[in-house]
C-alpha positions as CSV (number, residue, x, y, z in Angstrom):
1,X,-14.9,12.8,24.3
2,X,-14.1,13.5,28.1
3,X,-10.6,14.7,27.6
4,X,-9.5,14.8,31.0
5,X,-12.8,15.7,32.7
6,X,-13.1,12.5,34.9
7,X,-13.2,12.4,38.6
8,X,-9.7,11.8,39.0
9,X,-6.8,11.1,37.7
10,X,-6.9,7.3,37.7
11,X,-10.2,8.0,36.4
12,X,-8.1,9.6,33.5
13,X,-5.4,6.7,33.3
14,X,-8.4,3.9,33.5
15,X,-10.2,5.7,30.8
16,X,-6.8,6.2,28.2
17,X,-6.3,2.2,29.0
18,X,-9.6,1.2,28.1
19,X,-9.2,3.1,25.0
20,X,-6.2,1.3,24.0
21,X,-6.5,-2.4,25.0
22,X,-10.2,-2.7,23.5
23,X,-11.0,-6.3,24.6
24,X,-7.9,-7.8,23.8
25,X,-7.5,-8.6,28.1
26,X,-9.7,-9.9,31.1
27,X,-11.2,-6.7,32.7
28,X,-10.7,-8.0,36.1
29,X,-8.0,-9.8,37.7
30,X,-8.9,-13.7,37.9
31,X,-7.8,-14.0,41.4
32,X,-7.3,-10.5,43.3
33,X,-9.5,-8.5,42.0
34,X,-11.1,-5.3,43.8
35,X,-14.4,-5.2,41.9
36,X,-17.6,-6.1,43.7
37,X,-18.6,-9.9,42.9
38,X,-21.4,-8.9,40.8
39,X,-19.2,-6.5,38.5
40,X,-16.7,-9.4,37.9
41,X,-19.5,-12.1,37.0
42,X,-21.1,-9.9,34.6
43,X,-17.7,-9.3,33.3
44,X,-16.3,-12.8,32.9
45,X,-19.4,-13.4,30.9
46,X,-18.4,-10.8,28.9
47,X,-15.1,-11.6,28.6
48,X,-16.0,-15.2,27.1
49,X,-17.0,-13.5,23.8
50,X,-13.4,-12.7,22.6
51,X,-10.2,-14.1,22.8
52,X,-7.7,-13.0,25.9
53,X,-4.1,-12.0,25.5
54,X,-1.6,-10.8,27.4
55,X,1.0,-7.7,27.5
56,X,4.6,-7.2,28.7
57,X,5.5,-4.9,31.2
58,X,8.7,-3.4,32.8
59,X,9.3,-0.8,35.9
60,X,12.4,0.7,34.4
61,X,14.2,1.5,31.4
62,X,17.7,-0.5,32.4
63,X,15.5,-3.4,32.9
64,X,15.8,-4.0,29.3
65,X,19.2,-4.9,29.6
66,X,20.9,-8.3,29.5
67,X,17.2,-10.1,28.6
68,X,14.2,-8.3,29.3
69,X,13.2,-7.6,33.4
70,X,9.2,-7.6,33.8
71,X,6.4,-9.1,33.9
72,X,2.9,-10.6,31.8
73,X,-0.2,-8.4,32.5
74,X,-3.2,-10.3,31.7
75,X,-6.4,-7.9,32.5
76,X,-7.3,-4.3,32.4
77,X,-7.6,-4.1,36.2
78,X,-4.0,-4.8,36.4
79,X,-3.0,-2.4,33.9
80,X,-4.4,0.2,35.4
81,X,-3.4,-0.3,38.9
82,X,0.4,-1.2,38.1
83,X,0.6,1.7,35.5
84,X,2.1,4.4,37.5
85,X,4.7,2.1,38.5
86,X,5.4,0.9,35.3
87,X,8.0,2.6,32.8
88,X,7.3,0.7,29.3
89,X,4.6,-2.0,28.4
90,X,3.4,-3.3,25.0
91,X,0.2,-1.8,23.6
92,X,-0.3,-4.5,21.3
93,X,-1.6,-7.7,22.6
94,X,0.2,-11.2,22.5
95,X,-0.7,-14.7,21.9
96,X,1.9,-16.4,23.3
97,X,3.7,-15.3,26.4
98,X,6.1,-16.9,29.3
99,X,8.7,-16.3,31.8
100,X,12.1,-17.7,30.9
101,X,13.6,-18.5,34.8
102,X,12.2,-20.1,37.3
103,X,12.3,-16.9,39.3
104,X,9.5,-15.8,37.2
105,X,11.8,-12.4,36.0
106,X,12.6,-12.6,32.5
107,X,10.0,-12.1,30.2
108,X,9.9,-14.0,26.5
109,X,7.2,-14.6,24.0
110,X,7.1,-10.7,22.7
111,X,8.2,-11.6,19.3
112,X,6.0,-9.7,16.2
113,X,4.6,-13.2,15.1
114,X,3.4,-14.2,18.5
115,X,0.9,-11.2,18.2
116,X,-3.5,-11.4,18.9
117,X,-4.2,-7.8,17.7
118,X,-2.8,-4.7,16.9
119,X,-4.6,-2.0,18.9
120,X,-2.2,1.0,18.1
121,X,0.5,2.0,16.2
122,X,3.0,4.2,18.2
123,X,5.6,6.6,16.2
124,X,8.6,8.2,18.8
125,X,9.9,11.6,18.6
126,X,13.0,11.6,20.3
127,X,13.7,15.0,20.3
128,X,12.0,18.6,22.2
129,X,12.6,20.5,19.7
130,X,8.7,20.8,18.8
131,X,6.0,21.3,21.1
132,X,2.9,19.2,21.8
133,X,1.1,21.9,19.0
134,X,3.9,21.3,16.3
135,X,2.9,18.0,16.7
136,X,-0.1,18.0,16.4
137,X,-0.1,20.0,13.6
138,X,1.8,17.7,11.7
139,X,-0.2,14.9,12.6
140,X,-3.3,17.0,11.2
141,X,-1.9,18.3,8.4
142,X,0.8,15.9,6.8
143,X,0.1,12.3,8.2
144,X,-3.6,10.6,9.0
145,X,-5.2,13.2,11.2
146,X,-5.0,13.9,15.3
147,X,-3.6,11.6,17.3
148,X,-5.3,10.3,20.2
149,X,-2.3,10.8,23.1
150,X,0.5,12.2,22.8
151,X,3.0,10.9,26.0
152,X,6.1,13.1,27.3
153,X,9.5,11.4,27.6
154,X,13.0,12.4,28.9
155,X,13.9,13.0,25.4
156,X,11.2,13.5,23.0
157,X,7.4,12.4,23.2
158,X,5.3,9.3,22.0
159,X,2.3,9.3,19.9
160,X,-0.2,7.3,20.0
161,X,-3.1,6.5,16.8
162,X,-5.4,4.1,18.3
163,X,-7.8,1.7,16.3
164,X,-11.4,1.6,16.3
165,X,-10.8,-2.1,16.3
166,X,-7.9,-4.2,16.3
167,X,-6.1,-5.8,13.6
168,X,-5.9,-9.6,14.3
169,X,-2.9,-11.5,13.4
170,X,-2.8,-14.7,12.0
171,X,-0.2,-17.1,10.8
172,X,-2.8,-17.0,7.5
173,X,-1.2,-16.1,4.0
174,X,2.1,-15.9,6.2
175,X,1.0,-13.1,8.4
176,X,-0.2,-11.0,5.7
177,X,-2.1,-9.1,8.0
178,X,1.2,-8.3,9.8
179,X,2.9,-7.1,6.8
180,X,-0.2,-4.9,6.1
181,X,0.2,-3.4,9.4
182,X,3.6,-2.6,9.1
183,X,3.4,-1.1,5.8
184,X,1.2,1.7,7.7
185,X,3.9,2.1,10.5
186,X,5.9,2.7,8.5
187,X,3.9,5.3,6.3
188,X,2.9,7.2,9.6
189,X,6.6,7.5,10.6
190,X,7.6,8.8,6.9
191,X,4.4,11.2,7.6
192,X,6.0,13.0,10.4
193,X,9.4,13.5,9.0
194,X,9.0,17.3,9.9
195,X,8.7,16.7,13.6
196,X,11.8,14.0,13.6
197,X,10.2,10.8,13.4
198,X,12.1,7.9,14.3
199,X,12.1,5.8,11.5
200,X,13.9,2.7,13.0
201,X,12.2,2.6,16.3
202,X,10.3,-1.0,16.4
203,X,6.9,-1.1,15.3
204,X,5.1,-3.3,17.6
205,X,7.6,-3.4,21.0
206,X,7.4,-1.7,24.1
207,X,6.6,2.1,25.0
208,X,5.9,4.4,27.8
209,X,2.9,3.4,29.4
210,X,0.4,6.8,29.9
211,X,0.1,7.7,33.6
212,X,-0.6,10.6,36.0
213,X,2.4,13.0,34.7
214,X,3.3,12.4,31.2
215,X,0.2,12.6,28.5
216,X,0.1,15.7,27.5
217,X,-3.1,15.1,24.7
218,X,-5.6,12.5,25.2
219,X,-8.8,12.7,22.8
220,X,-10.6,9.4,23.1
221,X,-12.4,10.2,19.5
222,X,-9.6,10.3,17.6
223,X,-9.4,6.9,16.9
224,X,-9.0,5.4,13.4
225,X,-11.0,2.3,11.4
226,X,-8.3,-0.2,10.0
227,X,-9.4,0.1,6.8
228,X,-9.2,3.9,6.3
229,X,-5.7,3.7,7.7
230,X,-5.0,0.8,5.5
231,X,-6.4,3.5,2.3
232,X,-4.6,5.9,3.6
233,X,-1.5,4.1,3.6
234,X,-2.0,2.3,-0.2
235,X,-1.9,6.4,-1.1
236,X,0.9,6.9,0.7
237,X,2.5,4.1,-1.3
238,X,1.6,5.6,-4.6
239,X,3.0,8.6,-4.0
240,X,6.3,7.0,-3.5
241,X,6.0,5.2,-6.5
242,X,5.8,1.9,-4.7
243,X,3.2,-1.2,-4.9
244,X,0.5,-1.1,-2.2
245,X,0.4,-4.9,-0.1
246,X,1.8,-6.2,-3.5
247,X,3.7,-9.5,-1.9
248,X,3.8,-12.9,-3.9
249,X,2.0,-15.3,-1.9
250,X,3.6,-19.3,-2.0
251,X,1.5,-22.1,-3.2
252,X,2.6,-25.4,-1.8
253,X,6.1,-25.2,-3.2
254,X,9.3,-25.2,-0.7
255,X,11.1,-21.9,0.5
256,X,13.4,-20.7,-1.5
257,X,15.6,-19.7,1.1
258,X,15.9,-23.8,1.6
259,X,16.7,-24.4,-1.9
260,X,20.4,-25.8,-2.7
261,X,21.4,-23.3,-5.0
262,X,20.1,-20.2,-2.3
263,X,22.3,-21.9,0.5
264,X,25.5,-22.1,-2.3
265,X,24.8,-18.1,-3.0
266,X,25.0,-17.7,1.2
267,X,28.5,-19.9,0.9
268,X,30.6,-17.2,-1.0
269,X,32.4,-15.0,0.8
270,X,34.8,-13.1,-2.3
271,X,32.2,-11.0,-4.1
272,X,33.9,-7.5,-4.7
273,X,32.9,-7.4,-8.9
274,X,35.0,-6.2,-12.3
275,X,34.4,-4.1,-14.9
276,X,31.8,-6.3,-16.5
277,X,31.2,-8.1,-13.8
278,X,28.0,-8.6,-11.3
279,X,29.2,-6.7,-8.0
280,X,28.8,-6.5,-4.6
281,X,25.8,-4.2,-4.8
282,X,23.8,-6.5,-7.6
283,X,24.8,-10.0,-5.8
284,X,23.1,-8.6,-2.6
285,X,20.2,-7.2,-4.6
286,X,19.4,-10.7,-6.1
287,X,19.4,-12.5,-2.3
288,X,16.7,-9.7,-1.0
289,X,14.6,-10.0,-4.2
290,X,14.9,-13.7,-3.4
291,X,13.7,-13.3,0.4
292,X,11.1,-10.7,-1.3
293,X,9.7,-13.3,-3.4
294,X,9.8,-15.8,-0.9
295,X,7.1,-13.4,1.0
296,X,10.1,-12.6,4.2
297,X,9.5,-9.5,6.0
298,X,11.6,-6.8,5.4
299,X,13.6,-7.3,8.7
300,X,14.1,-10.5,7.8
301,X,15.7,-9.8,4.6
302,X,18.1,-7.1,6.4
303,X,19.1,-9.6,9.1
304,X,20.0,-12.0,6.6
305,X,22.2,-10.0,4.0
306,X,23.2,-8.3,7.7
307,X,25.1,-11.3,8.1
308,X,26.2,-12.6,5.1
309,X,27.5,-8.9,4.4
310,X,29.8,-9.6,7.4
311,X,31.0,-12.4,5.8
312,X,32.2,-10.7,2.7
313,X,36.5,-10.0,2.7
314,X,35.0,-7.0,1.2
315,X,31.3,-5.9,2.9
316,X,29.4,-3.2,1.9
317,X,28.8,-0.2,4.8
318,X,25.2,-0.9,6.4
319,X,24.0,2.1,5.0
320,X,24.3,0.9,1.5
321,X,22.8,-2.9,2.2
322,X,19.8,-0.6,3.8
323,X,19.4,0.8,0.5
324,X,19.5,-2.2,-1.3
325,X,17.2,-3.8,1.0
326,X,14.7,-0.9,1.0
327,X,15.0,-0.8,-3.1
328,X,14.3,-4.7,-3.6
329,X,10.7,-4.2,-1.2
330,X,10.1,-1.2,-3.3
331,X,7.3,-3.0,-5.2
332,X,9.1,-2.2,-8.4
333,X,10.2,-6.0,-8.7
334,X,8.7,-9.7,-8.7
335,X,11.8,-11.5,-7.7
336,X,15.3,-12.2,-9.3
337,X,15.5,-13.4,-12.7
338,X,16.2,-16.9,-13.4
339,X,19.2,-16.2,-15.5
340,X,20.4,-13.8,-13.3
341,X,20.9,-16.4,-10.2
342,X,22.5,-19.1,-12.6
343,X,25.0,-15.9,-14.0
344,X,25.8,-15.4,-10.3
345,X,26.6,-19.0,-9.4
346,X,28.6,-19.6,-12.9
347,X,31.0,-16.3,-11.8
348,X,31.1,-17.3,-8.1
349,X,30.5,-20.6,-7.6
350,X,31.9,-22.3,-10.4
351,X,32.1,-25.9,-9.2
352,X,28.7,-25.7,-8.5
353,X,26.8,-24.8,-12.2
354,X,25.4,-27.9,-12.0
355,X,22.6,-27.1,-9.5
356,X,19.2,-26.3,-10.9
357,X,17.7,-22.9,-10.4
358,X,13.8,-23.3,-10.0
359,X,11.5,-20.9,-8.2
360,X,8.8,-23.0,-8.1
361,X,4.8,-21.8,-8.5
362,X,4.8,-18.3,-7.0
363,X,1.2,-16.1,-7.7
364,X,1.5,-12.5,-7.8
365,X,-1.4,-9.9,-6.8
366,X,-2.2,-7.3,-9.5
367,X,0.2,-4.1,-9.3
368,X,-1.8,-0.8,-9.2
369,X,-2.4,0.6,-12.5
370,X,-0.4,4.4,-12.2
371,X,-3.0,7.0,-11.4
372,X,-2.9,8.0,-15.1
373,X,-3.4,4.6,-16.5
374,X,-6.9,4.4,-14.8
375,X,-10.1,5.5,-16.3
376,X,-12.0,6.2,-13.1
377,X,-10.6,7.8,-10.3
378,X,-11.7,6.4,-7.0
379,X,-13.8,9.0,-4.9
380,X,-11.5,8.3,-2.2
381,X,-8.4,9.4,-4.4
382,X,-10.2,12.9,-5.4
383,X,-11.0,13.1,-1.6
384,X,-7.6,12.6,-0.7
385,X,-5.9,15.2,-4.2
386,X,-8.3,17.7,-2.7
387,X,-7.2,17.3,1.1
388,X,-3.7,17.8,-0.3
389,X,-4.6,20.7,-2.7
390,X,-6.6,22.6,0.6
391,X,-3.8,21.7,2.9
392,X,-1.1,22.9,0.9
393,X,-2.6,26.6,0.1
394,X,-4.4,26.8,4.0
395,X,-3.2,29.6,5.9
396,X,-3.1,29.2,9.8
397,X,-5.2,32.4,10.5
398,X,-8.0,31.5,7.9
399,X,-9.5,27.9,7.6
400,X,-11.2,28.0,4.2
401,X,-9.4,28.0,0.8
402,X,-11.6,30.5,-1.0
403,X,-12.7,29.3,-4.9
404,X,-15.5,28.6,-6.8
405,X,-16.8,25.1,-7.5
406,X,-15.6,25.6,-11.2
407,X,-12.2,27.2,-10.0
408,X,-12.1,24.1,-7.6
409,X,-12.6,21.3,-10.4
410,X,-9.9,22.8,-12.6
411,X,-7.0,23.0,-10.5
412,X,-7.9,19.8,-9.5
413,X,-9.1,17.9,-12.3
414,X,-12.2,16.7,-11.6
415,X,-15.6,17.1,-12.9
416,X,-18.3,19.1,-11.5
417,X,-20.7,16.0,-10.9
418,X,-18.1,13.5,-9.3
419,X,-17.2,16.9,-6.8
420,X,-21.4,16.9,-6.3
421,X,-21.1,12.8,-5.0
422,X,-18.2,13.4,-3.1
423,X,-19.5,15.9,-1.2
424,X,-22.2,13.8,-0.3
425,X,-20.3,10.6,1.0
426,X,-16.6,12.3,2.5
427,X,-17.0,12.5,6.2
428,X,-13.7,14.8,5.6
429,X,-14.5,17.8,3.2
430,X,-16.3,20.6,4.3
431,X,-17.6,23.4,2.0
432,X,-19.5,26.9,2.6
433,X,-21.3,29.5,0.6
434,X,-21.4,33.0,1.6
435,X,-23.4,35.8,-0.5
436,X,-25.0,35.8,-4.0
437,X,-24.8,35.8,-7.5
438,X,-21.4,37.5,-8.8
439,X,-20.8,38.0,-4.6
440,X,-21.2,34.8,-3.7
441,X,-17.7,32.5,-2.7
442,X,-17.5,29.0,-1.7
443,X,-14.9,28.3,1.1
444,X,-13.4,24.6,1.4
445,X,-11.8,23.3,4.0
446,X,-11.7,19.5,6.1
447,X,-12.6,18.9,9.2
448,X,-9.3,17.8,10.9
449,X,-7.9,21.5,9.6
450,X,-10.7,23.1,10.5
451,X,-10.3,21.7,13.7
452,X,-6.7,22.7,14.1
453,X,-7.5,26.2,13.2
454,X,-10.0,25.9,16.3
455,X,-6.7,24.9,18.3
456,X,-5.1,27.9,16.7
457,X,-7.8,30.0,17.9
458,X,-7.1,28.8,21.4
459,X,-3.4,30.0,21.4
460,X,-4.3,32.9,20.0
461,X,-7.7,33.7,22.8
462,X,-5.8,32.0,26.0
463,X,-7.8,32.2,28.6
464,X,-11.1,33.9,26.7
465,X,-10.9,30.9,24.4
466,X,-14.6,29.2,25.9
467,X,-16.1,32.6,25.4
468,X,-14.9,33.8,22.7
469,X,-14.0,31.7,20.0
470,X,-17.8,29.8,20.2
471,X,-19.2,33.3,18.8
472,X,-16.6,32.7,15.7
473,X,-17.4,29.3,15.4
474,X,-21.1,29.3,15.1
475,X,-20.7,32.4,13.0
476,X,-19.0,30.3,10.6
477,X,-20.7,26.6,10.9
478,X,-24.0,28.8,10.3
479,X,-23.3,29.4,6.7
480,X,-21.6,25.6,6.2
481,X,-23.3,23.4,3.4
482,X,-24.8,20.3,5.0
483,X,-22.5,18.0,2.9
484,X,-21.5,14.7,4.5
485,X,-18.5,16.1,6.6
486,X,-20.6,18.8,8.4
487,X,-22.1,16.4,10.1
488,X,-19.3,15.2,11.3
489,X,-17.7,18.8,12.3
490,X,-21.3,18.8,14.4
491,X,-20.6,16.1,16.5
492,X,-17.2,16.8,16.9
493,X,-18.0,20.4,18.4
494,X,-21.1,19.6,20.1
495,X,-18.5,17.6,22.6
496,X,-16.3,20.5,22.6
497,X,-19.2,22.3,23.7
498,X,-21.3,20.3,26.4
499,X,-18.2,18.4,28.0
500,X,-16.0,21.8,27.9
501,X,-13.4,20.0,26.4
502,X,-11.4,23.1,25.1
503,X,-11.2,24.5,28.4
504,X,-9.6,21.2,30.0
505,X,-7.2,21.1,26.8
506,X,-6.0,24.6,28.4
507,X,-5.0,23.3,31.5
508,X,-3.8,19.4,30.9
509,X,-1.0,19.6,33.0
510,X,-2.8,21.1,35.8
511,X,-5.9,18.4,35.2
512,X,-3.0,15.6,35.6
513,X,-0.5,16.8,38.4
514,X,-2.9,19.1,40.3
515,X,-5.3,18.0,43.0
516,X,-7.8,16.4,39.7
């Protein structure tokens, strides 16, 4: 996990590139490339064994403005070349891109569905009031785990989790994956509240492009499988009370959003309500369960109401349709009742009663059961309740949470033999035994907080941190249960170790603006 041990800094940039853009683009440039002709032969052939994309670029922030200024990047070689002179780029690889003028200087096609694959998902910060450690900190202890860059802006930073493998999209089960994905940007933003996420920045657009001066964290192991993010995410759902990828799923009936008596709701313009009558609020509630059942994303939905809200002689402030909006995706609904709609057009569209509501054939995924309903716990779920317990009663000086198995089990509420075959399948817990009999304790920790109790360690050692802290650490690994996680702790610091990782963490901005 070279963290900013290469040769050079391009060497850095080339590497950080590589780890993002996977194979989603040709490695050399088709035309002008630099690489020696046996290098780009062995590489085309390569190259044939997945499908190409593209990505957007621009040089500057203002070129965003009146249409979007750039250009379409289709190889690796390109990337990494152009990316010092390049201000924003898209991460995530597109399907379908073109310029719009005949100038070639306006870029189009960079629209969510005309996505190939989802290579990272990016959450801004746009704020300095936290430091590179608050954040990761946060990261570690309240959202999935270290990121794997973190990028410096004028006004905040960028951060970066990047997938093992991509997430394709595919106009299949109307771009369910794409919903999916979504779902868990918008988890990891909720995640890091505490450091000032921004919640509305776009999921999949553009963002600053790493290069020699602003990444400020770069760990190419910390890199996350699709489907433990995609876990990860269904628990950040339940917690909140809301259904996991719950979304009805159309058979071969029409749209909704096409049907007659939809386009007669979208005519009225007078809905302000009475005592005893359906307001504002509950008409505009019944057109986004109506785009919810019709499986439109979210955005959609907001756009929609967006405008017939403007409509209105009386709208609503866009704080409360975001509400509304946000409530009727909860998960907490199917879709409007029947009755309901024909109430609606019988108040406010009189002349009109005689158009028949139908929905159609819709099929619905099971919801998931509440946590208490359930028999069986999943071993993931006690893995994540005992993550949560650890995390919440860690302090920073001391990594392990100090109980006995027993002690453990009943604060937490499981039994002693599920603990036992957890321990042997989590590649997150981590567990020691020190002494015997009525002296023995049992210590429990995980592995991302042990680690940050290593980057603790640092701070608190400066510049004796390499010699120092490796005395504590195999102290303390020495007397660690070989359950499942330590193995992965093992790993994890024999590359701290042999590439003297720690030591280049110490001096980042030096490795990137210095002669490195």
């Amino acid at each position: 996990m070279a963290i900013f041990s290469y040769a050079t800094k391009q060497d850095t940039l080339a590497k950080i590139i590589e780890t993002i853009m996977h194979e989603g683009l040709l490695t050399y440039h088709p035309k002008s490339s630099d690489a020696p002709l046996d290098l780009q032969y062995r590489a085309k052939q390569l190259d044939k064994l997945h499908k190409k994309g593209a990505v957007f670029a621009v040089r500057d922030k203002s070129h965003f403005e009146n249409g979007v200024k750039g250009y379409i990047i289709t190889s690796k070689e390109t990337l990494i070349k152009q990316a010092n002179q390049i201000s924003h780029f898209t991460p995530n690889v597109y399907r379908r891109y073109y310029y719009a003028d005949d100038k070639r200087q306006t870029i189009k096609g960079f629209e969510e569905e005309s996505l190939q694959q989802i290579n990272v998902f990016v959450v801004d910060i746009d704020t300095k009031e936290y430091s590179v450690n608050d954040i990761q900190l946060a990261c570690i202890d309240e959202s999935i785990g270290a990121p794997t860059l973190i990028l410096e802006t004028e006004r905040g930073y960028q951060v970066y989790f990047v997938l093992i493998k991509p997430i394709f999209i595919s106009n299949k089960n109307q771009f369910r994956s794409l919903r999916v994905a979504k779902r868990i940007a918008e988890n990891l933003k909720r995640s890091l509240a505490s450091v000032e996420a921004d919640m509305y920045c776009n999921d999949f657009g553009f963002f600053r492009i790493p290069n020699n001066s602003n990444v400020k964290w770069f760990n190419e192991y910390a890199i996350y499988d699709p489907a433990a993010l995609i876990a990860w995410s269904q628990r950040k759902d339940a917690d909140r009370g809301r259904q996991l990828y719950v979304v009805p799923q159309k058979t071969a009936s029409p749209s909704l959003l096409n049907t007659d008596w939809f386009h007669q709701l979208l005519q009225t313009t007078d809905v302000k309500g009475e005592k005893g009558q359906i307001g504002r609020n509950n008409y505009l509630f019944t057109l986004a369960l109506v785009c919810y059942q019709d499986a439109r994303d979210q955005s959609y939905a907001f756009d929609l109401l967006d405008q017939f809200n403007s409509r209105l002689r009386t709208p609503l402030p866009a704080k409360d349709l975001n509400t509304i909006v946000e409530s009727a995706y909860s998960g907490r609904y199917h879709g409007p009742k029947k009755e309901y709609v024909e109430q609606l057009i019988e108040l406010y569209a009189p002349q009109h009663t005689d158009i028949k509501v139908s929905f159609g054939q819709t099929t619905w995924y099971k919801h998931k059961k509440a946590r208490k309903d359930r028999e069986r716990s999943h071993l993931e779920e006690w893995e994540a309740d005992i993550t949560v317990w650890i995390t919440a009663k860690k302090q920073v000086s001391e990594p392990f949470i100090w109980r006995t198995q027993k002690e453990l089990c009943n604060e937490i509420g499981i039994s002693n033999s599920s603990l036992n075959k957890l321990l042997k399948q989590s590649k997150k817990l981590l567990k020691t035994t020190t002494g015997k009999g009525r002296n023995a304790k049992t210590g429990w920790t995980t592995v991302d907080l042990y680690m940050a109790y290593i980057i603790w360690l640092k701070n608190d050692f400066g510049s004796r941190f390499a010699y120092g802290i490796r005395a504590i650490v195999e102290e303390q690994i020495d007397i660690m249960d070989h359950v499942a996680g330590y193995e992965v702790l093992i790993e994890k610091l024999r590359k701290l170790y042999f590439e003297q990782i720690i030591n280049e963490q110490l001096t980042m901005s030096e490795s990137l603006t210095g002669t490195g």
